[in-house]
Short mmCIF file of the C-alpha atoms (twelve columns), coordinates in Angstrom:
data_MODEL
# 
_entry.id   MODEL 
# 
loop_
_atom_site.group_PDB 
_atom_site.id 
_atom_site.type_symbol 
_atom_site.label_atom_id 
_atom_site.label_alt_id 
_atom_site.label_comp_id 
_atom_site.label_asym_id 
_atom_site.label_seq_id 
_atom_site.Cartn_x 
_atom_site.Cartn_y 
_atom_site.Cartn_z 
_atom_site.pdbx_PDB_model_num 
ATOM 1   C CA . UNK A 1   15.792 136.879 69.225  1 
ATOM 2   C CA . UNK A 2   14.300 139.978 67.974  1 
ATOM 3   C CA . UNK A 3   16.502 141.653 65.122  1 
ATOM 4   C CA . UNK A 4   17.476 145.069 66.120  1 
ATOM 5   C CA . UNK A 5   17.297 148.061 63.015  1 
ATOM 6   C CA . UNK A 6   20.628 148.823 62.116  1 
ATOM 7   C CA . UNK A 7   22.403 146.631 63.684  1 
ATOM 8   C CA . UNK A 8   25.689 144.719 61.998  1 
ATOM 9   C CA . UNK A 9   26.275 140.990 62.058  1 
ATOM 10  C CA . UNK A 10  28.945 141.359 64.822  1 
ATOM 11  C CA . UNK A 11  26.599 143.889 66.835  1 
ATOM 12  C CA . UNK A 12  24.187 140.709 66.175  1 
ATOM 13  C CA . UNK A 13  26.147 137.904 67.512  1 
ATOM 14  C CA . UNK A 14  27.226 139.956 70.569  1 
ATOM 15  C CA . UNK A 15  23.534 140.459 71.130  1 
ATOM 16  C CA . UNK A 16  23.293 136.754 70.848  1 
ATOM 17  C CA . UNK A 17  26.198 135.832 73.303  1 
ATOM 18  C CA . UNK A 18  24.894 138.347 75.879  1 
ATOM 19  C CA . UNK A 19  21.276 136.942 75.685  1 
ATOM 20  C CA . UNK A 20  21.994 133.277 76.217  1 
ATOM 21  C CA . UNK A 21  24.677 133.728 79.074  1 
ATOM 22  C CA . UNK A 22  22.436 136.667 80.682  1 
ATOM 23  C CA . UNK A 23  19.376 133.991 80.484  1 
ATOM 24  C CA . UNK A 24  21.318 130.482 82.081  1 
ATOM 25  C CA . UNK A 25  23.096 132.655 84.314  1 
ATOM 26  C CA . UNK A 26  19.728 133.455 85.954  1 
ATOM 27  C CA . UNK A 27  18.719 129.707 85.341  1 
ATOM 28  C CA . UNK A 28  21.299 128.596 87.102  1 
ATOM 29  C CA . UNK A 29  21.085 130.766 90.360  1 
ATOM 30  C CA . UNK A 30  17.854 130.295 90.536  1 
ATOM 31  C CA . UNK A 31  19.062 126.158 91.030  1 
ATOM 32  C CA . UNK A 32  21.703 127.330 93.071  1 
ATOM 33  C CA . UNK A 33  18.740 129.321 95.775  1 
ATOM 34  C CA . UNK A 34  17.671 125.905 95.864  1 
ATOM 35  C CA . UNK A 35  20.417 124.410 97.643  1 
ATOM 36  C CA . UNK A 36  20.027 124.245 101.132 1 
ATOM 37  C CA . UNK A 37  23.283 122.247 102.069 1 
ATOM 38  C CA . UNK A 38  26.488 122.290 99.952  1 
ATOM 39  C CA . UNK A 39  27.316 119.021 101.604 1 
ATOM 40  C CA . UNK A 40  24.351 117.258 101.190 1 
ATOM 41  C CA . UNK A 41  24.464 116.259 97.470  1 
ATOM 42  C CA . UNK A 42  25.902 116.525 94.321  1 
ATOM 43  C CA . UNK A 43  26.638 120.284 93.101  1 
ATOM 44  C CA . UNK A 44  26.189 120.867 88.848  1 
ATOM 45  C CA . UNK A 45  29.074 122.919 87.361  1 
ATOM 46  C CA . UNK A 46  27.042 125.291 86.145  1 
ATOM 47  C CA . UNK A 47  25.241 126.917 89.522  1 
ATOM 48  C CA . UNK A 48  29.446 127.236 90.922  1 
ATOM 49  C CA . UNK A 49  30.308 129.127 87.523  1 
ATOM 50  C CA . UNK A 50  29.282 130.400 84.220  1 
ATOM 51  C CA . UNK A 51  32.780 129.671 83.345  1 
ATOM 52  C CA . UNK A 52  34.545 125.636 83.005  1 
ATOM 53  C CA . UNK A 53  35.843 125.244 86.404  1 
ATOM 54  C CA . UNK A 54  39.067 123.661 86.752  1 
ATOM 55  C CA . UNK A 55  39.865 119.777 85.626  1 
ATOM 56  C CA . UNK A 56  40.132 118.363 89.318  1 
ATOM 57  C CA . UNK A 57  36.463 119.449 89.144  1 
ATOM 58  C CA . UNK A 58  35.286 116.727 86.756  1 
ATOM 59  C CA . UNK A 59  32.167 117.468 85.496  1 
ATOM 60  C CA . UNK A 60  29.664 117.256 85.393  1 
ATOM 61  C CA . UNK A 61  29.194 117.687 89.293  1 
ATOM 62  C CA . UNK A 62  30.834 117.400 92.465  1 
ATOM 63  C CA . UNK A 63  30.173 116.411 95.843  1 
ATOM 64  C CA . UNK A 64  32.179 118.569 98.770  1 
ATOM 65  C CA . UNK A 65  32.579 116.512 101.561 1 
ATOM 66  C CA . UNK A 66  33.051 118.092 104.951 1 
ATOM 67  C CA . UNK A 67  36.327 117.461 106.303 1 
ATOM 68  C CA . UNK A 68  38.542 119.031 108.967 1 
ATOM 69  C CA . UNK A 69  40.941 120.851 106.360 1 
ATOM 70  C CA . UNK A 70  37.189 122.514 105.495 1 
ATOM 71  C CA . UNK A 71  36.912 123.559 108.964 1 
ATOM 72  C CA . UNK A 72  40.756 124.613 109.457 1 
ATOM 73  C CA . UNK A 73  40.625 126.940 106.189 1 
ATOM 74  C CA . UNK A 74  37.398 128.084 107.182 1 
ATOM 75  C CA . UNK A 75  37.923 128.936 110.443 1 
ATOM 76  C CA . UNK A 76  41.275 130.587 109.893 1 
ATOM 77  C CA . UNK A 77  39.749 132.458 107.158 1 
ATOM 78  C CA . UNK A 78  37.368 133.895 109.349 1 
ATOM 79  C CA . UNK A 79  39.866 134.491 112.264 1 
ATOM 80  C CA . UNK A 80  41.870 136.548 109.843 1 
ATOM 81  C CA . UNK A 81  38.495 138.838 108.981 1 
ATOM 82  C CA . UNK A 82  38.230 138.964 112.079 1 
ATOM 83  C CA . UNK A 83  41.399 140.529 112.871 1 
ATOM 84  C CA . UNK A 84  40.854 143.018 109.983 1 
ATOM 85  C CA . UNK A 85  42.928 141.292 107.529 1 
ATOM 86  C CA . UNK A 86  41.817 141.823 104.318 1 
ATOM 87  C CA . UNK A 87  44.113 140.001 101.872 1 
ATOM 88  C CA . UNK A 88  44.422 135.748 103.115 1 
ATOM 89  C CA . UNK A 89  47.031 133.762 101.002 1 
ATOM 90  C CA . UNK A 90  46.715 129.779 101.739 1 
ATOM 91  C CA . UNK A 91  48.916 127.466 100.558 1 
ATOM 92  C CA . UNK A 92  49.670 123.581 101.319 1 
ATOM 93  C CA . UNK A 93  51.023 120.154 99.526  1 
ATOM 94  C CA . UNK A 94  49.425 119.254 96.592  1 
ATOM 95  C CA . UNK A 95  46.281 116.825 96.737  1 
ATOM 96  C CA . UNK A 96  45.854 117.719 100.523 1 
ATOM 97  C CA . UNK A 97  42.102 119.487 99.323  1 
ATOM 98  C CA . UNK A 98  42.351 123.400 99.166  1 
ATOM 99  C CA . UNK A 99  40.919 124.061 96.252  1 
ATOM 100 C CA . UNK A 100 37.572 121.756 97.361  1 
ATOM 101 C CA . UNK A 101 38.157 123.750 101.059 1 
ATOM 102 C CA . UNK A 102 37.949 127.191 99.035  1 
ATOM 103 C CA . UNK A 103 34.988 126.169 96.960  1 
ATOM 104 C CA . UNK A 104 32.941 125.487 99.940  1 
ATOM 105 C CA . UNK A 105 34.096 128.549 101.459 1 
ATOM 106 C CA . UNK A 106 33.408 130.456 98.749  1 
ATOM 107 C CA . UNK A 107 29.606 128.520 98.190  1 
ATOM 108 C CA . UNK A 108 29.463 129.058 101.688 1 
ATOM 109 C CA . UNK A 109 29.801 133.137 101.813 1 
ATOM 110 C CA . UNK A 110 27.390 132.937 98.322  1 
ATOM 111 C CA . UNK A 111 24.497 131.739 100.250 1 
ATOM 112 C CA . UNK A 112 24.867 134.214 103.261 1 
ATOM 113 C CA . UNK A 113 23.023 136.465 100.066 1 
ATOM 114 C CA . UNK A 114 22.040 139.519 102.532 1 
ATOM 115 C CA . UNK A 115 25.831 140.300 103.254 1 
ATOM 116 C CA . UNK A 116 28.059 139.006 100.082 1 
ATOM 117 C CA . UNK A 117 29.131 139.847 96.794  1 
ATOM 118 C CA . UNK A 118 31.135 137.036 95.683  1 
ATOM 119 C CA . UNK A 119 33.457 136.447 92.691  1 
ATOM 120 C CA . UNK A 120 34.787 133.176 92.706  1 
ATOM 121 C CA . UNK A 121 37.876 132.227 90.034  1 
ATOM 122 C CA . UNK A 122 38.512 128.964 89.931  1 
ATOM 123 C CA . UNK A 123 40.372 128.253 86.401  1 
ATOM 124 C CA . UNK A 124 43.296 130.251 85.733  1 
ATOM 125 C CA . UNK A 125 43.890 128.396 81.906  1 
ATOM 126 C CA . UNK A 126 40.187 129.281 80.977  1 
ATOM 127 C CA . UNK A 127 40.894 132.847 82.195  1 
ATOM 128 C CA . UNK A 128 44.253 132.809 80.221  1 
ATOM 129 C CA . UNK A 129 42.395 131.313 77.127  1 
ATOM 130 C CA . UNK A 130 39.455 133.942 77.106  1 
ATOM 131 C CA . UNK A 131 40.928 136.613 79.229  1 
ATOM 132 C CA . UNK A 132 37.747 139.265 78.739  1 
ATOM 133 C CA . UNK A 133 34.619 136.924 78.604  1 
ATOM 134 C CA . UNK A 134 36.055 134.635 81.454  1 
ATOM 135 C CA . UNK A 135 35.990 137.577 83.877  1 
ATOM 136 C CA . UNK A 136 33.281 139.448 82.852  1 
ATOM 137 C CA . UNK A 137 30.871 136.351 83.314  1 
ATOM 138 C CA . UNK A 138 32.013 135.369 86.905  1 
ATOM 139 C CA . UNK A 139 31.731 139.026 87.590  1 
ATOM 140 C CA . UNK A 140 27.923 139.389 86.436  1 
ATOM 141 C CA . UNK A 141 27.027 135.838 87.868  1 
ATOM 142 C CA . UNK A 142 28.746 137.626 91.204  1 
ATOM 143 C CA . UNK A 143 25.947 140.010 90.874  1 
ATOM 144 C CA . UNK A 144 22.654 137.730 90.102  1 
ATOM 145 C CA . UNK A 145 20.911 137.843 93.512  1 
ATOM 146 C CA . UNK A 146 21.019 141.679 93.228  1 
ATOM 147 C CA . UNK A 147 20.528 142.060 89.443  1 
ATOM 148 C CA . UNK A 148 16.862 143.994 89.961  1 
ATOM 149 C CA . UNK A 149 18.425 146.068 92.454  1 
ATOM 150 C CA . UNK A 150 21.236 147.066 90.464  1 
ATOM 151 C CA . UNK A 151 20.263 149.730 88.457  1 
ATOM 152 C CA . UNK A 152 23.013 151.796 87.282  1 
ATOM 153 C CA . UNK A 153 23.254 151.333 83.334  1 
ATOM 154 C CA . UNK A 154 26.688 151.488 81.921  1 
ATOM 155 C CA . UNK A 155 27.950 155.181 80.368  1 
ATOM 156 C CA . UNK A 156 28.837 155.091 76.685  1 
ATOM 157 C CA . UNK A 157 25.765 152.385 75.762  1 
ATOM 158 C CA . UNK A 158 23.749 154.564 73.626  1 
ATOM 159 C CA . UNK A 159 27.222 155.281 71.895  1 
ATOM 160 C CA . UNK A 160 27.433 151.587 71.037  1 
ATOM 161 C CA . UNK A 161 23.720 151.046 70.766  1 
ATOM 162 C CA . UNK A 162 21.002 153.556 70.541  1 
ATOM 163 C CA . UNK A 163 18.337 150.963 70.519  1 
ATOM 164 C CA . UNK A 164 16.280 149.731 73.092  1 
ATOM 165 C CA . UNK A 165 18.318 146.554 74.097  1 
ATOM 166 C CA . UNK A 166 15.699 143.776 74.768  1 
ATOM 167 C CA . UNK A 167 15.595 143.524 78.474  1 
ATOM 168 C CA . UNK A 168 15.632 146.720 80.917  1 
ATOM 169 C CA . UNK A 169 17.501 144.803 83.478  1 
ATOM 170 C CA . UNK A 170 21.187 146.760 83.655  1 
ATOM 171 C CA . UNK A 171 23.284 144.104 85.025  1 
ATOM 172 C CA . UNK A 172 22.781 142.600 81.260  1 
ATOM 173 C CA . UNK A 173 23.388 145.642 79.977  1 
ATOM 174 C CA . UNK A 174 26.780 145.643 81.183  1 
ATOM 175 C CA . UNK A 175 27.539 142.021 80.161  1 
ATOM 176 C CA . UNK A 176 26.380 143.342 76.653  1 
ATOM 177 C CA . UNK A 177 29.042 146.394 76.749  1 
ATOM 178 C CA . UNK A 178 31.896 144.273 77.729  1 
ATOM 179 C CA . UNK A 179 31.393 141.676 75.610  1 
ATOM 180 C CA . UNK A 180 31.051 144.210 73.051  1 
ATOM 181 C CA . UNK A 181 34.197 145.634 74.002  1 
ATOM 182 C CA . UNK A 182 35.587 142.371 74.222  1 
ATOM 183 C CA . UNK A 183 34.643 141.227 70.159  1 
ATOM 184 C CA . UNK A 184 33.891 143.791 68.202  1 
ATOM 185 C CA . UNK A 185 36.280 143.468 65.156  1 
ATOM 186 C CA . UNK A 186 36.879 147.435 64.587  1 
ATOM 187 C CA . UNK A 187 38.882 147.353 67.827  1 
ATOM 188 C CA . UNK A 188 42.500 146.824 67.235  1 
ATOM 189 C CA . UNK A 189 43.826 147.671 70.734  1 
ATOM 190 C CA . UNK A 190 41.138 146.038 73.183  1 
ATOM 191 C CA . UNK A 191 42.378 146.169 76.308  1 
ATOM 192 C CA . UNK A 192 41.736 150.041 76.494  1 
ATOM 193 C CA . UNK A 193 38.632 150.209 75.696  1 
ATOM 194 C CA . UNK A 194 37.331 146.755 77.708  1 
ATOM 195 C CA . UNK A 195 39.718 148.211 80.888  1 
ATOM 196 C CA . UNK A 196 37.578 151.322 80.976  1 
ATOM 197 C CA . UNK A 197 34.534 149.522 80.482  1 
ATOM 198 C CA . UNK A 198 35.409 147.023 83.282  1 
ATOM 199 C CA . UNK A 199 36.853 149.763 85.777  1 
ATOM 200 C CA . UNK A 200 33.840 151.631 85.471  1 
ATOM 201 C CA . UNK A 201 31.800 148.304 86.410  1 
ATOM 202 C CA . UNK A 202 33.933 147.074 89.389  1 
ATOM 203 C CA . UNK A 203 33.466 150.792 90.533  1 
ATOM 204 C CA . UNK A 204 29.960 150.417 90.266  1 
ATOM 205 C CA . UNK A 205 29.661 147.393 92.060  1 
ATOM 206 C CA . UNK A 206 31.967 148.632 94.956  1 
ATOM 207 C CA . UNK A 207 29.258 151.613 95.439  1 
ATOM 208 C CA . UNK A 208 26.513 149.564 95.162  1 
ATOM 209 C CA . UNK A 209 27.946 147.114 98.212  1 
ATOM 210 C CA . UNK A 210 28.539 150.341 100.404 1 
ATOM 211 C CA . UNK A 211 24.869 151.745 99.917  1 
ATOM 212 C CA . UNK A 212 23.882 148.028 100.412 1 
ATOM 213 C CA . UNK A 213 26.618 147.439 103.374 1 
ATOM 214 C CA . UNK A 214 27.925 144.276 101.678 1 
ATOM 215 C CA . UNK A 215 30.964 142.819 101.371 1 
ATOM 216 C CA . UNK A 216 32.875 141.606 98.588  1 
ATOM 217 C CA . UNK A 217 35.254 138.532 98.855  1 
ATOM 218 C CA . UNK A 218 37.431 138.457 95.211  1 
ATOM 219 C CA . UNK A 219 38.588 134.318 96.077  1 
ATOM 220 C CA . UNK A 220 40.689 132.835 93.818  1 
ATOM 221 C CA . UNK A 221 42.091 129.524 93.113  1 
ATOM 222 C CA . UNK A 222 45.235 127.434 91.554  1 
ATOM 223 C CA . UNK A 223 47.470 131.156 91.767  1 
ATOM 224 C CA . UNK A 224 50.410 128.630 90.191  1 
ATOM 225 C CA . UNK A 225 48.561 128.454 87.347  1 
ATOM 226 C CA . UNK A 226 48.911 132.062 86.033  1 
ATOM 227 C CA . UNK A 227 52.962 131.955 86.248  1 
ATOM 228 C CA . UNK A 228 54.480 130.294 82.679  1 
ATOM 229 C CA . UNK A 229 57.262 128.018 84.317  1 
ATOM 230 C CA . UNK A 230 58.932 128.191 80.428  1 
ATOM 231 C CA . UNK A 231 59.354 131.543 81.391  1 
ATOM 232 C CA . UNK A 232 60.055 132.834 84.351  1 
ATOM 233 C CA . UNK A 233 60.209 136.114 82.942  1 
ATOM 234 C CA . UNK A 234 56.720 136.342 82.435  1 
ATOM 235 C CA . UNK A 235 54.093 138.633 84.749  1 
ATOM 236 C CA . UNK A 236 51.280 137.667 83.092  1 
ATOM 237 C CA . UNK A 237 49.618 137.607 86.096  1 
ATOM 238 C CA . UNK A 238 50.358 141.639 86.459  1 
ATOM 239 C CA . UNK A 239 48.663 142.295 83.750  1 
ATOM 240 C CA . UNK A 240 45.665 143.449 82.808  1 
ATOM 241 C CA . UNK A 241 42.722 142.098 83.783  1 
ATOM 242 C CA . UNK A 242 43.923 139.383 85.662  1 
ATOM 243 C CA . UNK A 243 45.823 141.444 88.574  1 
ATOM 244 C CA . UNK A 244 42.023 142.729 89.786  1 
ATOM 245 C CA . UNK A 245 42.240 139.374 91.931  1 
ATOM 246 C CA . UNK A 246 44.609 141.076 94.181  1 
ATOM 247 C CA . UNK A 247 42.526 143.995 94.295  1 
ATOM 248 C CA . UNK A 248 38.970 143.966 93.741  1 
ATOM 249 C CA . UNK A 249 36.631 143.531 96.426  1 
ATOM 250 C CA . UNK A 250 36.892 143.564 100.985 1 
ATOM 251 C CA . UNK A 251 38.757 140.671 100.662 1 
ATOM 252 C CA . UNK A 252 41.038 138.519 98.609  1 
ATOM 253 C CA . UNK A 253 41.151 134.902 99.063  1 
ATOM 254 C CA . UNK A 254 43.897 132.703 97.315  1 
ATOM 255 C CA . UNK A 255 45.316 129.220 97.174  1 
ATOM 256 C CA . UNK A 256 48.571 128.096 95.565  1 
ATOM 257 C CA . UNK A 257 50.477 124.830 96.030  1 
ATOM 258 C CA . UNK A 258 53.608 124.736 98.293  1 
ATOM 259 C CA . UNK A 259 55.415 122.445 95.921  1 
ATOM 260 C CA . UNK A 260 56.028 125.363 93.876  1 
ATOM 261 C CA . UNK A 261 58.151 128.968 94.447  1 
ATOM 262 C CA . UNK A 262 55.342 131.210 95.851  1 
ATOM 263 C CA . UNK A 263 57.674 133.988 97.121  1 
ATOM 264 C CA . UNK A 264 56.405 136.023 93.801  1 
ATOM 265 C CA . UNK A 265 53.178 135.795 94.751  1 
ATOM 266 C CA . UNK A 266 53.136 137.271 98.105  1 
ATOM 267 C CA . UNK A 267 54.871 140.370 97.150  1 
ATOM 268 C CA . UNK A 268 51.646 141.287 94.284  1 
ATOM 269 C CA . UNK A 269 49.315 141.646 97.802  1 
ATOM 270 C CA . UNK A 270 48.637 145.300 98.593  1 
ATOM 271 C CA . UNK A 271 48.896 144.284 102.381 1 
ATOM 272 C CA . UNK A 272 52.205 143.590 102.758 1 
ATOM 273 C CA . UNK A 273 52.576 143.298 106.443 1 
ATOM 274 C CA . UNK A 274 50.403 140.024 105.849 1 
ATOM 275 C CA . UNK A 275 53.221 138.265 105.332 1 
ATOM 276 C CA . UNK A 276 54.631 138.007 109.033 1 
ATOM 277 C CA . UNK A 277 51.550 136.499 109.401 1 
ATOM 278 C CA . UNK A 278 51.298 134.131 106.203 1 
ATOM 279 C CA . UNK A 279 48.008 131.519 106.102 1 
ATOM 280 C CA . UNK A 280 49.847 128.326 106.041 1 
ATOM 281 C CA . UNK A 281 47.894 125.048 105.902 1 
ATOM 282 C CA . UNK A 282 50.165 121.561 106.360 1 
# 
């Protein structure tokens, strides 16, 4: 990579995180165009997410098999849409093949490339564990099959960088200025400065689908996950950035085993008059 004047060794390595995820993200859509049936072979980790997927999804691929629970979820999914529901909670036994029945969903809506934006979150411990990077990767991969036509470049980039970054393209432009946001060592408090960054991009991505007439489906998987059952105090998963799964996006998709309390997690939905009407799968 081309050394930039003036720029510091953590300016550097940003540079250098932003390039190589920017560069197999596109590698790996590319693959994933190449897919013409999500049932008819084995899928690599890396065209699903930038990010580790869960550990039920052993890597270092999977093979969805289509089964009726696919069909139910889908179906019911799409009934729900349907009837202008916007925010679908689905919960079951453990084991009984949700999270596989959302991933194909959610491949599913990916390839229909004309009419989605889709962010798919799949591992609540890797968002946890790198709570910035996790989300701003799925959020950019979201955005690879309309990365030339997205062309509004972040505000407050020339305040970070003045120089030329070394691709044009501005969907990498914003992975730079979150990761930035994300790292940079002079940053004490980053959550401010990262939330505004991020706001400003989800906003940007909402216009964008309008002027395109796209929707965007925010589906997320293993909801237990984010609660702390040591403490049952916690609402970590109210905080910042990982309540934009309840509110990001046309729709919000989201699994969560049975065998645990899930009472919590049906009050955090905007929609609340969902709930006389709660997705249950047996």
């Amino acid at each position: 990579m081309k050394k930039i004047l003036g720029q510091s060794e953590a300016e550097g390595e940003v540079m250098r995180l932003a390039t190589k995820w920017y560069e197999e993200m596109k590698t790996n859509y590319q693959r994933f165009l190449k897919i013409e049936n999500i049932h008819s072979g084995h899928l690599d980790h890396e065209i699903i997410s930038p990010n580790q997927l869960h550990v039920r999804f052993k890597p270092p691929s999977l093979m969805l098999i289509h089964t009726n629970l696919q069909n139910k979820i889908s179906k019911k999914i799409d009934d729900e849409i349907n009837n202008h529901q916007n925010q679908i909670y689905i919960k079951g036994p453990i084991g009984i093949g949700k999270s596989h029945a959302l991933l194909a969903k959610a491949l599913d809506l990916r390839m229909q490339i004309k009419k989605n934006i889709v962010v798919y979150l799949n591992n609540p411990l890797g968002w946890i564990a790198s709570k910035y990077n996790y989300i701003s990767k799925e959020l950019v991969y979201a955005m690879m099959p309309f990365r030339e036509m997205f062309t509004h470049n972040p505000v407050g980039l020339d305040e970070v960088l003045p120089q030329t970054l070394p691709t044009q393209e501005s969907l990498f432009k914003w992975l730079y200025l979150l990761i930035y946001q994300a790292t940079m060592p002079d940053i004490m408090n980053r959550d401010e400065p990262f939330k505004i960054v991020l706001s400003e991009f989800l906003q940007q991505i909402s216009s964008f689908a309008d002027r395109k007439e796209l929707k965007i489906y925010c589906i997320s998987d293993q909801e237990n996950l984010f609660r702390n059952p040591k403490d049952p105090a916690s609402k970590r998963e109210d905080q910042f950035p990982f309540a934009i799964r309840y509110t990001f996006g046309n729709f919000q998709i989201m699994t969560a085993s049975a065998n645990n309390d899930t009472s919590e997690i049906q009050t955090r939905f905007r929609a609340t008059e969902f709930f006389e009407r709660l997705t249950s799968i047996k």
